[in-house]
C-alpha positions in Angstrom: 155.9 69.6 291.8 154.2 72.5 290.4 150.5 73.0 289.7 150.6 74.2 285.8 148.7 77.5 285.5 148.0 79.5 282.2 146.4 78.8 278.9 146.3 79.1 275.7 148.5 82.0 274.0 148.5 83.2 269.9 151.1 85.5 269.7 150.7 85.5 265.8 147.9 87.3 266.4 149.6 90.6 267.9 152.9 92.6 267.4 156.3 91.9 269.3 155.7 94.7 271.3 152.9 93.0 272.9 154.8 89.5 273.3 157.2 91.3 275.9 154.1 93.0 277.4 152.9 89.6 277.6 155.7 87.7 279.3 155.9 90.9 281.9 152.1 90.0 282.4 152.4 87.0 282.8 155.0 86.8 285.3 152.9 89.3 287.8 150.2 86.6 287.3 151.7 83.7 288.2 151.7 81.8 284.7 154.1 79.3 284.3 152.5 77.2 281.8 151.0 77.9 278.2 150.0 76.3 274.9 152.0 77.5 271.7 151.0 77.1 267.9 147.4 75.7 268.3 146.1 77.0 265.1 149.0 78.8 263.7 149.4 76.1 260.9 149.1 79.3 257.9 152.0 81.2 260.2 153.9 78.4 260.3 153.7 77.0 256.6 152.7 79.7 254.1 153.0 77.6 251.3 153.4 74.2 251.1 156.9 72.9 252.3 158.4 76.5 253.2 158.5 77.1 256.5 159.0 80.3 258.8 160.3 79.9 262.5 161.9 82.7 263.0 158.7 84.6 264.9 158.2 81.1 267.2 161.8 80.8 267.5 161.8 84.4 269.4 158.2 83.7 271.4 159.9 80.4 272.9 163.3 82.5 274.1 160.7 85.5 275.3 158.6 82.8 277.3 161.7 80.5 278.3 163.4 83.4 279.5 160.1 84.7 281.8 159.9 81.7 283.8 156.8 80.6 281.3 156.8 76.7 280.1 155.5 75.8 276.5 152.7 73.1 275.1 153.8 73.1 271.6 150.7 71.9 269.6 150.7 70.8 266.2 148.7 73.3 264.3 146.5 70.4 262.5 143.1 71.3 263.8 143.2 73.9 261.2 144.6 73.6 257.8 145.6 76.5 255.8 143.7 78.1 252.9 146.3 76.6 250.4 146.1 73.5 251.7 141.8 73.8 251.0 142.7 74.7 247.0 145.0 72.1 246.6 143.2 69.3 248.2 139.6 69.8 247.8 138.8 66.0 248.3 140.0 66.6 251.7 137.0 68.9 252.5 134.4 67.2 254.5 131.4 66.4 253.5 128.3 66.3 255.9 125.3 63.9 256.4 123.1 65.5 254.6 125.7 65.4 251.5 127.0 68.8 251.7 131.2 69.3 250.8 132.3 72.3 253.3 134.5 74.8 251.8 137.2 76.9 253.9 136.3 79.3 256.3 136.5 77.8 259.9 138.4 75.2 261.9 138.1 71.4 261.6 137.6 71.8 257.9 138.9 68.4 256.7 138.3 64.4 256.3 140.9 63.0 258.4 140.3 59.8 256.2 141.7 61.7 253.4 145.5 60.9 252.7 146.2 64.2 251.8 145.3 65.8 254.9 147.2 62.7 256.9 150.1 63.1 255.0 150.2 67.2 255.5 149.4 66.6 259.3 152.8 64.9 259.7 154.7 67.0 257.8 153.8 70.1 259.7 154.7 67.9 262.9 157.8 66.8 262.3 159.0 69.8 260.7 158.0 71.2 264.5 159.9 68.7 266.5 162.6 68.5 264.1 163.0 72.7 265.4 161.8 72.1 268.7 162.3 69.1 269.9 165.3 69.5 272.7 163.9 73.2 273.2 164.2 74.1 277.0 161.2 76.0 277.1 159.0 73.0 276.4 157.4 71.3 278.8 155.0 69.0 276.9 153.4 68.6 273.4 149.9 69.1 272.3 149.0 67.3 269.2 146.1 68.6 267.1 142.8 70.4 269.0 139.8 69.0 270.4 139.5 65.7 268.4 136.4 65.2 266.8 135.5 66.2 263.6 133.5 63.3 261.4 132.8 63.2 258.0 130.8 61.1 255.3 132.7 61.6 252.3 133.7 58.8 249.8 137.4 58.1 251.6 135.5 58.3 254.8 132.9 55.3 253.6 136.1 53.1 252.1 137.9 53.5 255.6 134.7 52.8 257.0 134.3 49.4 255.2 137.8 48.5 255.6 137.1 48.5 259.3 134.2 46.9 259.3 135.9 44.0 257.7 138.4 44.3 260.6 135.6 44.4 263.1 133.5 41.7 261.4 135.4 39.9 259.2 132.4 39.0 256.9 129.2 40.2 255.4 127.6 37.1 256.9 128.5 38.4 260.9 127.5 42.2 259.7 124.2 41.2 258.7 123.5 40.2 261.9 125.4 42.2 263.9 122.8 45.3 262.3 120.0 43.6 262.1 119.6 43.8 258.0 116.8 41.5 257.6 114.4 44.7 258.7 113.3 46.7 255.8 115.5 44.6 253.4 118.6 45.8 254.1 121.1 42.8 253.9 124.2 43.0 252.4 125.6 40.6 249.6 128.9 43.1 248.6 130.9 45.3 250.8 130.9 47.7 248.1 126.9 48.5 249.0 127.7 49.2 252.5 127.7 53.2 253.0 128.1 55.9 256.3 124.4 56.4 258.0 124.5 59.4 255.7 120.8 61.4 256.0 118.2 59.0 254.0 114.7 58.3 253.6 113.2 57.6 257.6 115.4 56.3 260.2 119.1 54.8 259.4 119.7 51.6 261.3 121.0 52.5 264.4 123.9 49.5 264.7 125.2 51.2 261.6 124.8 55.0 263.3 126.7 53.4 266.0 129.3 51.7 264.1 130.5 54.7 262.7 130.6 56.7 265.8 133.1 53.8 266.7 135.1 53.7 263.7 135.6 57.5 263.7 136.8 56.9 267.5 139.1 54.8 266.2 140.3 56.6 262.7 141.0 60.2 264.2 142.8 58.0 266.9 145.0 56.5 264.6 145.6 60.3 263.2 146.6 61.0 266.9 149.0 58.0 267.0 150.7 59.2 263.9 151.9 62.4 265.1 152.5 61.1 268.3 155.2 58.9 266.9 156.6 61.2 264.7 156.8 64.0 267.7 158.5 60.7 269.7 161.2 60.7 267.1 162.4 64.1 268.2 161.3 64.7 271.5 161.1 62.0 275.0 158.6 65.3 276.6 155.5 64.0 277.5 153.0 64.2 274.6 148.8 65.0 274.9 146.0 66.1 272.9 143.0 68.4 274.6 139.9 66.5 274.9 136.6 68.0 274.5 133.2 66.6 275.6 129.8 66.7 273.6 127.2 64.7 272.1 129.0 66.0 268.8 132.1 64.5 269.4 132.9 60.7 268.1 135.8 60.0 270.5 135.6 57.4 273.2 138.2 59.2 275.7 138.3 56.5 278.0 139.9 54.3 275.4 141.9 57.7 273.9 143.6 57.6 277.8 146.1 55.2 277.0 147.7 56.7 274.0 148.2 60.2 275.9 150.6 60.3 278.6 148.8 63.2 280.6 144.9 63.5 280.0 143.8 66.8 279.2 140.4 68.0 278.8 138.5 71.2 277.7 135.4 72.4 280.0 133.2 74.5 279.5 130.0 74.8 281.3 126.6 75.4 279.8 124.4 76.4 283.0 124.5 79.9 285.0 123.4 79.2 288.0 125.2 76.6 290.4 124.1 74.0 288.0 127.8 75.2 286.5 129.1 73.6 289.4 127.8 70.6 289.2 128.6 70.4 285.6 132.4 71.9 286.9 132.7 68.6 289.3 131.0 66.2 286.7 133.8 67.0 284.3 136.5 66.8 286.3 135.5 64.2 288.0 135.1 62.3 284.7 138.6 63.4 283.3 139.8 61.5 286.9 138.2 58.6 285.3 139.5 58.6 282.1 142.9 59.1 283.6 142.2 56.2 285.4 145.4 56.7 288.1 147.4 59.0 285.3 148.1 62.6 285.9 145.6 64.3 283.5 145.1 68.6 283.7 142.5 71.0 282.9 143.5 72.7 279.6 141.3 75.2 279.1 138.2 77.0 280.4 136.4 80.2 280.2 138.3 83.0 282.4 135.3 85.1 282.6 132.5 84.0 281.2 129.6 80.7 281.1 128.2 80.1 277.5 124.8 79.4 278.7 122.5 79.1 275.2 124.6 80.9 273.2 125.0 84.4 275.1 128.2 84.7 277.5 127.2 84.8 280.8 129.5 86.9 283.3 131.2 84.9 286.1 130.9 86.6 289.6 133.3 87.5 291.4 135.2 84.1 292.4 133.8 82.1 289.9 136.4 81.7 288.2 139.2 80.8 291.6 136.3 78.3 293.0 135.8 76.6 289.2 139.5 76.1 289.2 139.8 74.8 292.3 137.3 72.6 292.0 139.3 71.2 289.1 142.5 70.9 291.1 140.4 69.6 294.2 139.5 66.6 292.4 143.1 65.5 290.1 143.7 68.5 288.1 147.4 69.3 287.6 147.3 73.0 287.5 144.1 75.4 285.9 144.5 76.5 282.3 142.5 79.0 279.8 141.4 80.0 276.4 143.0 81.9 276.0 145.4 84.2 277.4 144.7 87.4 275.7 141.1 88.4 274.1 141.8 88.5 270.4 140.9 92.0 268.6 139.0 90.1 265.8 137.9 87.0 264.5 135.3 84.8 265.0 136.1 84.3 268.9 136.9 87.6 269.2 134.3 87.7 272.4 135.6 84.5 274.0 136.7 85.5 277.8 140.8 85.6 277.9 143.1 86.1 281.5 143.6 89.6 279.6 140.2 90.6 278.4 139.6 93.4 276.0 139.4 95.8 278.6 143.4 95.1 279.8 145.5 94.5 282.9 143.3 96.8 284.6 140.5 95.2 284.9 138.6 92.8 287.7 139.3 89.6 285.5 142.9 89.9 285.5 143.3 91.1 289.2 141.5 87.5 290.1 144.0 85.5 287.6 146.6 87.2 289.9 145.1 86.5 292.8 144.8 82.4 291.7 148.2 82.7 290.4 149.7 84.3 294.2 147.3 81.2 295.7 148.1 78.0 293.6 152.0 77.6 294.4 151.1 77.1 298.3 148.2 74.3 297.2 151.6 72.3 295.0 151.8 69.8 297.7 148.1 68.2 297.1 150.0 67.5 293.5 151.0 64.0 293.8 147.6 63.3 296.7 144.8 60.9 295.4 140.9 62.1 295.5 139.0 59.8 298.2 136.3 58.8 296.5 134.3 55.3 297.5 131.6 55.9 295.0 131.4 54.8 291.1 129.1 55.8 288.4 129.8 53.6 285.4 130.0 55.8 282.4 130.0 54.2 278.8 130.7 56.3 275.3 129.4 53.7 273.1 126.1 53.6 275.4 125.6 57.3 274.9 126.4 57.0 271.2 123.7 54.1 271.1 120.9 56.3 272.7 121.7 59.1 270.4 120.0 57.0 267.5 116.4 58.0 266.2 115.2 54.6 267.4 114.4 54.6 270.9 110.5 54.5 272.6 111.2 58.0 273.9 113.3 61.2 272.4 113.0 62.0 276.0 115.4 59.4 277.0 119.3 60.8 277.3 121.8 59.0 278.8 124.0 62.0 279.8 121.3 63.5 281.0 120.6 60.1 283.1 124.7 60.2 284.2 124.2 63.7 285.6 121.5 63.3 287.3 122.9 60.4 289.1 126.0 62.4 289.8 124.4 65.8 290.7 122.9 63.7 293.7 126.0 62.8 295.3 127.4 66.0 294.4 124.6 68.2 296.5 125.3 64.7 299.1 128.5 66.0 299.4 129.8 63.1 298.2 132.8 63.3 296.2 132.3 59.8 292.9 134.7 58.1 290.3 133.8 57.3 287.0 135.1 54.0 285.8 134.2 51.6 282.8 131.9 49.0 282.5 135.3 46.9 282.5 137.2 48.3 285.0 137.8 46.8 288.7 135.3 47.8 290.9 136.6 45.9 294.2 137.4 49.0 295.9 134.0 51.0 295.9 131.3 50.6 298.5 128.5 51.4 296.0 128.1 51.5 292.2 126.0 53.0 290.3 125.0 52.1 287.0 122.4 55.4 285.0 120.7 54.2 282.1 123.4 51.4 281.0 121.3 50.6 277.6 123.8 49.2 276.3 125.7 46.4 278.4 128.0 43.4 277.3 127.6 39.9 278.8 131.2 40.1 280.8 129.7 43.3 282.1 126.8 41.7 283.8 129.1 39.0 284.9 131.5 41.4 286.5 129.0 43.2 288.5 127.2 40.3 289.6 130.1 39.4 290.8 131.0 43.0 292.6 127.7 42.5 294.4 128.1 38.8 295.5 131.2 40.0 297.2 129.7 42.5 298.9 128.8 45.3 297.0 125.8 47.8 296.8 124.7 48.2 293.3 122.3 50.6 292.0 120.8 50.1 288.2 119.0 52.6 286.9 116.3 52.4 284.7 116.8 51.8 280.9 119.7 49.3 281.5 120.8 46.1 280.2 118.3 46.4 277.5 120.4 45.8 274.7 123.6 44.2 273.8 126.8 45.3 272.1 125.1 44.8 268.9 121.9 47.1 270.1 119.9 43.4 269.8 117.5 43.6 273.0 118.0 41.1 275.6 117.0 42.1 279.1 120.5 41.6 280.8 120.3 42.3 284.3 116.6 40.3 285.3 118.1 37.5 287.2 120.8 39.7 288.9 118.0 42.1 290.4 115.4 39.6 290.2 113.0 41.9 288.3 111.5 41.9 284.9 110.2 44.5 282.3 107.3 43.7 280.6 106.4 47.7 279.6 107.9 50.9 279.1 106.0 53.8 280.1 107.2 56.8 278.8 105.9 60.4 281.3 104.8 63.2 280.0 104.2 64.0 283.3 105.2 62.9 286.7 103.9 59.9 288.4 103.4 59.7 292.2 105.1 57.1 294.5 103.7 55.6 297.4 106.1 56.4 299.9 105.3 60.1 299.2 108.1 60.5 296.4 108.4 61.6 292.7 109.3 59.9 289.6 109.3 62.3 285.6 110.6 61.5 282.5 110.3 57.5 282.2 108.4 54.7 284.1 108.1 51.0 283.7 106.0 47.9 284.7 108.1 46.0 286.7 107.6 42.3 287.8 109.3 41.4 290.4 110.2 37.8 290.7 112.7 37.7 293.3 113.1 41.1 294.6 111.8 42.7 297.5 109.4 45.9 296.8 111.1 49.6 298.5 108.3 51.6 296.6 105.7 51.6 294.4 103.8 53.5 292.0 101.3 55.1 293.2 97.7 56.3 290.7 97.4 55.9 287.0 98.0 52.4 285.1 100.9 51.6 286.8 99.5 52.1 290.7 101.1 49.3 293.0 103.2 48.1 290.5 106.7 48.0 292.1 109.1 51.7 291.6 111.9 50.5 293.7 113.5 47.4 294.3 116.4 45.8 296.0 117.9 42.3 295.8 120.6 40.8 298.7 122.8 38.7 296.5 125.4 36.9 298.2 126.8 39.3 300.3 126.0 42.6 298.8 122.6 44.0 297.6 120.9 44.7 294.2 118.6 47.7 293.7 117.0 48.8 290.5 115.3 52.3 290.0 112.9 52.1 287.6 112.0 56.0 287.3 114.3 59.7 287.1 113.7 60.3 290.6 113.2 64.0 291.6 115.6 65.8 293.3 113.8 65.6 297.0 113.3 62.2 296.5 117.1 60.9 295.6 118.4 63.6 298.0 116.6 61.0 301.1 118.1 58.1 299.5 121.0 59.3 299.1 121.4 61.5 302.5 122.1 65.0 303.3 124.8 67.4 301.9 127.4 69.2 303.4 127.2 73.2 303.4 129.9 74.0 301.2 131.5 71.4 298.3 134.1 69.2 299.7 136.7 67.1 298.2 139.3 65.1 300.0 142.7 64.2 298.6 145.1 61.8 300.5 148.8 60.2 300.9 150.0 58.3 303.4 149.2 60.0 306.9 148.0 62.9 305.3 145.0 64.5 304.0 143.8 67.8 302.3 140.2 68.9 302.6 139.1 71.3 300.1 136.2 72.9 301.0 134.5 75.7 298.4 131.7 77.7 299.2 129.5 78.6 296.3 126.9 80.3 298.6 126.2 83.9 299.6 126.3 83.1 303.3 129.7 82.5 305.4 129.9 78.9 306.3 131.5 77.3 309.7 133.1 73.8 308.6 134.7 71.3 311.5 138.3 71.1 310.8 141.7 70.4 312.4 145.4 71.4 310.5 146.6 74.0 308.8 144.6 75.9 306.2 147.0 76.6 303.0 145.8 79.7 301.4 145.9 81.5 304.7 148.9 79.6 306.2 146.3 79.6 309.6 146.4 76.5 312.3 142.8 75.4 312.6 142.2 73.9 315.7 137.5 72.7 315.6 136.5 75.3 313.1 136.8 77.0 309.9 134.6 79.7 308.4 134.5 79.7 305.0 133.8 83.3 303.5 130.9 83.4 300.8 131.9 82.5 297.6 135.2 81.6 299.5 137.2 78.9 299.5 139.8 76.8 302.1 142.4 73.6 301.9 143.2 72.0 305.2 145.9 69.7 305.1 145.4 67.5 307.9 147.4 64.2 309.8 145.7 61.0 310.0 142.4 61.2 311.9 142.7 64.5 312.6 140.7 65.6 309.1 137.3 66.9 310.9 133.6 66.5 309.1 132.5 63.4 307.2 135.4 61.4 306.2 133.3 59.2 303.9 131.6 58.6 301.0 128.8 56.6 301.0 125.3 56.7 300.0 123.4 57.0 302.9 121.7 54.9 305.4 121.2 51.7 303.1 124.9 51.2 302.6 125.9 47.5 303.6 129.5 46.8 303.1 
């Protein structure tokens, strides 16, 4: 099997001149993969119900006939300006009260039946054309779900599925709490979106409707999706995209998509951009959850750090992609393929920037293009990885609320953190679900779980009586599914709560250690103390503690350690980033340098990119990178992944 490489491509936007241009280009670059049609819906459809193929029907022979695969998308994410005047109830309206007009993308209610109904015509009419078309590879329904509104249609879908959910006033009541500030409900027709109001809206309600949007823009999926299915048996996705923004639980999306894709884009310059490159792949893994899922687009040349494109250095861009493929990735894909001449992304870094062919930026897509076909073999490896973090949507959407004893408190923030450390560890994590099987991992971790069920707690106790390590952090099990506080998780790490202590500052520890952001009073019951607090109102009161249950061990962390201080827990790093990927006998060590200093790695086998036997050592050049595919316990370094020296399993 192939790795997929390419990216988006909008050949509505330019002449045919420049499509043969194109396919020649992208031949010499080693594309073989690219999404069609993503927001060509006005190209497409003109007017309502006439449509015009004729300029797709001769991309798709241009592309087939260069070697170049196609993602047909369904244009939906951006309705045409005829399809804004003749449904203006379809406009979304914000929380604040404010009905958008056209002018962007994502400028509908997908609760409103005009826009549903549109949405499937423009898809079938698609896979009607396409649907046995050689050049397709895959279909790509919609772009980057996640639009929300709090319109009137939106607030009668909403209601109907809180009567799903609930089934009666009576259970909604107290599911949110409505006996604060008067709020109960005696008709469903008083029940509204969290919709911007007096002081703070109730945050069950805030979270309720992140849900129910989860669920209504996936049923808006599953609809095109099936009409696609009529047509086509191609494998059908849509591109997830990751923000506090976005209502969409993906790890519940996975199962309707049969390859997870995912949009990344890094917000940091320095190598904080790889961290955040490994976080999201490594959470995309997770989603996936064994399933082939790819990297569908990132930023060729550029990091959007705050607004203002910062340039990637030379390499950047190979090492980010690798990275991607290192830890599931199918292939490396872009937006976009070509930097558009106008429009409001007219800056956005393309594979062919502004500047042309002759240019640094294309010269490294070449390069990755001329490398990837020798690394096809790691395709159908897994990632070696014996270390979880649990990672919950619906906890993050709960600790977005305005109701919290700190606006300090983030729980991506809190998931990052945890995973940075085993990242500079040089340890490579999974992501998995409060729900999901966790036999397999030597440690779990567990960031800031605010929100935790009761067959949650259940399941980890029983992960740790069997002989797990597990490591709560602090801010957990303080809620339940219904954001009632309950302290979840005292008598599995025999410790108790009794104060939040919110830092402006950071507070000492006694073994010499940091803790910022957030402390807590901690009694522990039937726990033994690791560290303490040290000065201020909380000195002696236990920081650290860890309980032997069964035949594993409970800690809880009741503090954002620093950096210094997680990095002893956790252990020391390898030089360069390191990701291991196995089958059978065999194993591939990818190892990516993101320094300015040559690195000299143990390793054994034959390195791919250079087609070199390695026999002890490999130097990996500075902001370099090297796959050694290795037999059975010949793979050289650290083979594992654990957390350190307090591992017991």
């Amino acid at each position: 099997m192939n790795l997929w490489y390419g990216g988006d491509y909008n050949p509505e936007q330019w002449d045919p001149a420049v499509w043969k241009e194109d396919v020649e280009l992208m031949r010499r670059a080693g594309v073989n993969l690219v999404t069609v049609g993503v927001f060509s819906w006005s190209r497409l459809e003109p007017v309502p119900g006439r449509y015009e193929f004729g300029w797709l029907d001769e991309v798709l022979e241009l592309l087939y006939g260069g070697g170049v695969r196609v993602d047909l998308a369904t244009p939906t994410a951006s309705p045409p300006p005829w399809f804004s005047r003749l449904h203006p109830e379809a406009m979304p309206v914000t929380a604040d009260g404010v009905r958008l007009t056209h002018g962007s993308r994502d400028t509908y209610c997908a609760c409103a039946p005009a826009y549903r109904d549109a949405a499937k015509g423009i898809a079938r009419a698609l896979a009607q054309r396409y649907g046995d078309h050689p050049a397709l590879a895959m279909w790509h329904v919609h772009n980057e779900y996640g639009t929300t509104c709090y319109c009137s249609l939106a607030a009668e879908r909403f209601r109907e599925w809180l009567r799903e959910h609930y089934g009666s006033l009576e259970r909604l009541n107290e599911a949110w709490t409505t006996a604060f500030w008067s709020q109960g409900y005696g008709d469903w027709r008083d029940v509204e979106p969290p919709r911007k109001t007096q002081y703070l809206v109730n945050p069950t309600q805030y979270l309720d409707y992140r849900r129910f949007w989860s669920d209504e823009l996936l049923a808006a999926y599953r609809e095109q999706k099936n009409v696609v299915r009529e047509y086509s048996e191609l494998p059908v996705t849509t591109n997830f995209v990751f923000g506090g923004w976005v209502p969409v639980n993906h790890a519940t999306w996975s199962a309707e998509v049969d390859v997870v894709a995912i949009d990344h884009y890094p917000d940091e310059a320095g190598i904080g951009a790889e961290e955040q490159t490994a976080f999201g792949a490594d959470l995309a893994r997770g989603w996936a959850g064994g399933k082939p899922w790819l990297l569908m687009e990132q930023a060729a040349g550029g990091l959007n750090v705050g607004r203002r494109w910062h340039p990637k250095e030379p390499g950047r861009m190979a090492r980010n992609s690798l990275s991607h493929i290192a830890r599931g990735s199918r292939g490396a894909l872009f937006f976009q393929w070509r930097a558009s001449r106008g429009g409001a992304e007219m800056y956005h870094p393309a594979m062919v920037p502004h500047a042309g062919p002759d240019s640094r930026m294309f010269r490294e897509i070449t390069e990755l293009g001329s490398v990837l076909p020798r690394l096809a073999e790691v395709a159908e490896s897994n990632v070696v990885a014996e270390v979880a973090i649990l990672w919950d949507a619906e906890c993050w959407w709960g600790m977005q609320g305005t109701h919290l004893p700190s606006s300090e408190l983030d729980y991506l923030k809190a998931v990052r953190s945890a995973h940075r450390h085993f990242w500079r560890a040089g340890v490579t994590v999974d992501f998995a679900a409060p729900d999901a099987d966790l036999s397999s991992y030597r440690v779990v971790v567990v960031p800031s779980l605010y929100l935790v069920s009761d067959e949650t707690v259940a399941k980890l106790t029983a992960y740790v009586e069997s002989g797990g390590e597990l490591v709560v952090g602090y801010f957990s099990g303080v809620v339940d599914p219904d954001l009632r506080v309950r302290p979840a998780f005292a008598e599995l790490l025999g410790v108790r709560v009794e104060e939040f202590h919110p830092l402006a500052d950071e507070v000492a520890l006694a073994s010499g250690g940091r803790g910022q952001l957030w402390a807590e009073d901690v009694q522990a019951f039937a726990a033994e103390v690791v560290d303490r607090y040290a000065g201020g109102v909380l000195d002696g009161k236990p920081a650290i503690t860890r309980r032997q249950v069964g035949e594993g061990t409970a800690w809880y962390v009741s503090t954002e350690l620093d950096d210094a201080t997680a990095a002893r827990l956790v252990g020391a790093g390898e030089p360069v980033e390191t990701v291991r990927r196995r089958a059978g006998d065999t194993t591939w060590t990818f190892r990516i340098n993101h320094s300015t200093q040559d690195v000299v790695v143990p390793a054994i086998g034959v390195e791919l990119v250079t087609g070199q036997n390695v026999d002890g050592e490999l130097t990996v050049p500075a902001g370099g990178y090297a796959v050694v595919r290795s037999s059975a316990g010949a793979v050289g370094g650290r083979a594992g992944a654990a957390a350190g020296s307090q591992r017991r399993r």
